[in-house]
C-alpha positions as CSV (number, residue, x, y, z in Angstrom):
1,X,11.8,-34.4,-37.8
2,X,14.9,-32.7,-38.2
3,X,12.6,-29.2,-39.7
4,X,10.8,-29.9,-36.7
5,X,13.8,-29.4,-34.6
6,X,15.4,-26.8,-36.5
7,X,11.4,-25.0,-36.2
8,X,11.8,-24.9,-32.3
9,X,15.5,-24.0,-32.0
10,X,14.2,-20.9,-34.0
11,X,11.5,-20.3,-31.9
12,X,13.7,-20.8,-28.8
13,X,16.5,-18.3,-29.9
14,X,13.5,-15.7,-31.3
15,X,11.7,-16.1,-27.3
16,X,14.7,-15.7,-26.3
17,X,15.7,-12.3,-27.9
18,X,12.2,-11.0,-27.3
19,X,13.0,-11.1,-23.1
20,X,16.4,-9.9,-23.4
21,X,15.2,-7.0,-25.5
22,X,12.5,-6.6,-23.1
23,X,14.4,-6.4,-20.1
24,X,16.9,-4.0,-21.3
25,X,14.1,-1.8,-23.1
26,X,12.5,-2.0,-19.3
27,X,15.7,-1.1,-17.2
28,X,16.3,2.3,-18.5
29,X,12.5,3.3,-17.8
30,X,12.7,2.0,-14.5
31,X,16.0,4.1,-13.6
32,X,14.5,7.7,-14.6
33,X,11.9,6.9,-12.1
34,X,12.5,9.1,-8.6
35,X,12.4,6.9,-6.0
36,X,8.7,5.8,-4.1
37,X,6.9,8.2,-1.6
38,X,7.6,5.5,1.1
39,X,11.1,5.1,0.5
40,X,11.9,8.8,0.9
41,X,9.5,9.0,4.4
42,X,11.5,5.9,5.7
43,X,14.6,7.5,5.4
44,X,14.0,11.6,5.3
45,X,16.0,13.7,6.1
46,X,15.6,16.9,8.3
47,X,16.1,20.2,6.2
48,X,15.7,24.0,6.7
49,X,11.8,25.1,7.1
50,X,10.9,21.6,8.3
51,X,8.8,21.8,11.8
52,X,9.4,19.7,14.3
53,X,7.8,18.2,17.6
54,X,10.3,17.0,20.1
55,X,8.7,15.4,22.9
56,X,10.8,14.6,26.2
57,X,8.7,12.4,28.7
58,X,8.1,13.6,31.8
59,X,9.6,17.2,30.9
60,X,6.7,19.0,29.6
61,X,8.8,22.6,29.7
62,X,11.3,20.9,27.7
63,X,8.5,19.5,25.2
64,X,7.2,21.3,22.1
65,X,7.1,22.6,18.4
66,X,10.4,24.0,16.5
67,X,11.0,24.6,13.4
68,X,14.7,23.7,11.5
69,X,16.5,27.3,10.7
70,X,18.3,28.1,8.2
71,X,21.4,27.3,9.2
72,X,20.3,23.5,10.1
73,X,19.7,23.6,14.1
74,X,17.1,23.7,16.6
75,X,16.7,26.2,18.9
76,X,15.9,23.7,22.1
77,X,15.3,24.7,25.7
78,X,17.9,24.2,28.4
79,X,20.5,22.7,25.9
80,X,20.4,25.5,22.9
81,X,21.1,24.5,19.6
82,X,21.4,20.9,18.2
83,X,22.2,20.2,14.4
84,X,18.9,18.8,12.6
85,X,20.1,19.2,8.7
86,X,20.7,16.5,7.2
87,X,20.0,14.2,10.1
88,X,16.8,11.4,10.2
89,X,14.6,11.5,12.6
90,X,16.0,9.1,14.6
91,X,19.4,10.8,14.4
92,X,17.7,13.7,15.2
93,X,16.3,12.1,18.7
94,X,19.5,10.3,19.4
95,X,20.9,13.8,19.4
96,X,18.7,15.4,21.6
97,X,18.9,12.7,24.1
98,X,22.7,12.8,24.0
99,X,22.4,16.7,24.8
100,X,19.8,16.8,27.8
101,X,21.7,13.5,29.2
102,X,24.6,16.0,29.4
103,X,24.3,16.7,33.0
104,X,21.2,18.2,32.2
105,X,18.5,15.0,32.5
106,X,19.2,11.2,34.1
107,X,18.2,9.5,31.4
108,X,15.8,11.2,29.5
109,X,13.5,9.5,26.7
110,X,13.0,11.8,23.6
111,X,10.9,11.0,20.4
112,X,10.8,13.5,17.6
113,X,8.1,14.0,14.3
114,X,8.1,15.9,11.5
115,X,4.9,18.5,12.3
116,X,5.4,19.9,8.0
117,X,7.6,19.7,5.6
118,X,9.5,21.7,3.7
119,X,7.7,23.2,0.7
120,X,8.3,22.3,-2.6
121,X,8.8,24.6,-5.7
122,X,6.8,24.5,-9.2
123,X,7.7,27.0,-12.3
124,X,6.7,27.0,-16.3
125,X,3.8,26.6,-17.4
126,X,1.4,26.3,-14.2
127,X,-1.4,28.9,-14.0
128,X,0.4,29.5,-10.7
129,X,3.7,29.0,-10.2
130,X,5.2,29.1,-6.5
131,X,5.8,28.0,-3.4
132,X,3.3,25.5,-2.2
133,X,3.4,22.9,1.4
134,X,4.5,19.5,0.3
135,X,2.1,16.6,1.7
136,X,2.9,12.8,2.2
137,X,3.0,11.1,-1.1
138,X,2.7,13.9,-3.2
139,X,3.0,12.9,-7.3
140,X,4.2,15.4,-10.2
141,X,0.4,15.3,-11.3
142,X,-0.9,16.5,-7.8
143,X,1.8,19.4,-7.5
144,X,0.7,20.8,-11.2
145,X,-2.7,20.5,-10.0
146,X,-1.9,22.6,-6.8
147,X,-0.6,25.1,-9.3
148,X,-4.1,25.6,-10.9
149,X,-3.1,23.1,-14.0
150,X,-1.1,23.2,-17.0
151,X,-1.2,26.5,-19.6
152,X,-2.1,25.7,-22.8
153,X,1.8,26.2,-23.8
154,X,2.6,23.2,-21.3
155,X,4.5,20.0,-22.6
156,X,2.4,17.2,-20.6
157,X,4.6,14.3,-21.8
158,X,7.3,15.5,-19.9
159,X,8.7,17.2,-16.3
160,X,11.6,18.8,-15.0
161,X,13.5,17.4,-11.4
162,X,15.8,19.6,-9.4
163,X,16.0,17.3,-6.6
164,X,16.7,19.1,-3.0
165,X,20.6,19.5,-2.4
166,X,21.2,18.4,-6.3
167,X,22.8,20.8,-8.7
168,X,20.6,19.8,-11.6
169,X,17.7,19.0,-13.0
170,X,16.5,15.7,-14.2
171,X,14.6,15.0,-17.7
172,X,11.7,12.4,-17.0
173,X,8.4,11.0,-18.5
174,X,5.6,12.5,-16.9
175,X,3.9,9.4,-15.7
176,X,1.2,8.8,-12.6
177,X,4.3,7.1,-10.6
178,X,6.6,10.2,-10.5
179,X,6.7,11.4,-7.2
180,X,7.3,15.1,-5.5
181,X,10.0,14.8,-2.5
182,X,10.2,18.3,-0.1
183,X,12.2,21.1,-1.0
184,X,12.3,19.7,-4.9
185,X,11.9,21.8,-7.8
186,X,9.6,21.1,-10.7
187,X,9.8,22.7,-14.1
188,X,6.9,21.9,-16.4
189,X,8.6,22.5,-19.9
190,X,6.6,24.8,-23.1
191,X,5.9,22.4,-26.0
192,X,7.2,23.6,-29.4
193,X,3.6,23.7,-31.1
């Protein structure tokens, strides 16, 4: 009885160490990974190049398409310029709103979309490195392909991340999962042989 016991204690503590090694071998995987295409639509933020529709109901002259300068407004009409960098949508419209009720409008309802994004950036070895439009849920995988594919110098385990606004780039496994935000910068590396 007592080998018995001694069996399953062993058992116990070897189950045991094969989770906790599991899990910790799992968490460092799982922080490399940019966050999900949905999580950065939810909560985007407005940036230089992005295009814009601002819609104010029951204004049609005051309605229309604009894109984010450089310096991080929109050019509006009747109010001028209202900061969009860095804002969310929602900021964005809250903004607006704020302006045109400014003894310009009573009350005026505003809603705002992003028309296109800001492009994203691909370099190394791509058959065609570049500029190219970002889309809505755009992976690693589908910006390389946009590129014209790897060179036959390309390292395909792994990609390069300058996030936009970051100061430098990330080293990750090049996996399905790993997702293209706009205005990022991808670097596919050369292998060594």
């Amino acid at each position: 009885m007592t080998i018995v016991r001694r069996n399953l204690n062993w058992l116990f503590v070897l189950l045991v160490s094969v989770l906790v090694f599991g899990a910790l071998s799992a968490a460092p995987a799982r922080a490399q990974q940019p966050p999900s295409a949905a999580a950065q639509d939810g909560d985007y933020l407005l940036g230089s190049s992005d295009k814009v529709r601002v819609t104010v109901y029951g204004e049609p002259t005051l309605s229309g398409e604009f894109f984010v300068t450089g310096s991080g407004m929109v050019s509006l009409p009747l109010i001028g310029e209202v900061k969009a960098s860095g804002l969310s949508l929602r900021q964005f419209q809250d903004a607006v709103q704020r302006s045109l009720s400014d003894g310009y409008l009573k009350e005026p309802r505003v809603s705002a979309e992003v028309l296109t994004f800001r492009p994203f950036y691909i370099l190394g070895e791509v058959t065609k490195p570049g500029t190219y439009p970002y889309t809505s849920g755009l992976t690693v995988m589908n910006a390389v392909a946009t590129a014209g594919g790897y060179t036959y110098r390309a390292e395909k385990r792994q990609v390069f991340v300058k996030r936009n606004g970051a100061s430098e780039e990330t080293k990750m496994e090049l996996t399905p999962s790993v997702t293209v935000a706009p205005g990022d910068t991808i670097r596919i590396g050369e292998r060594f042989f």
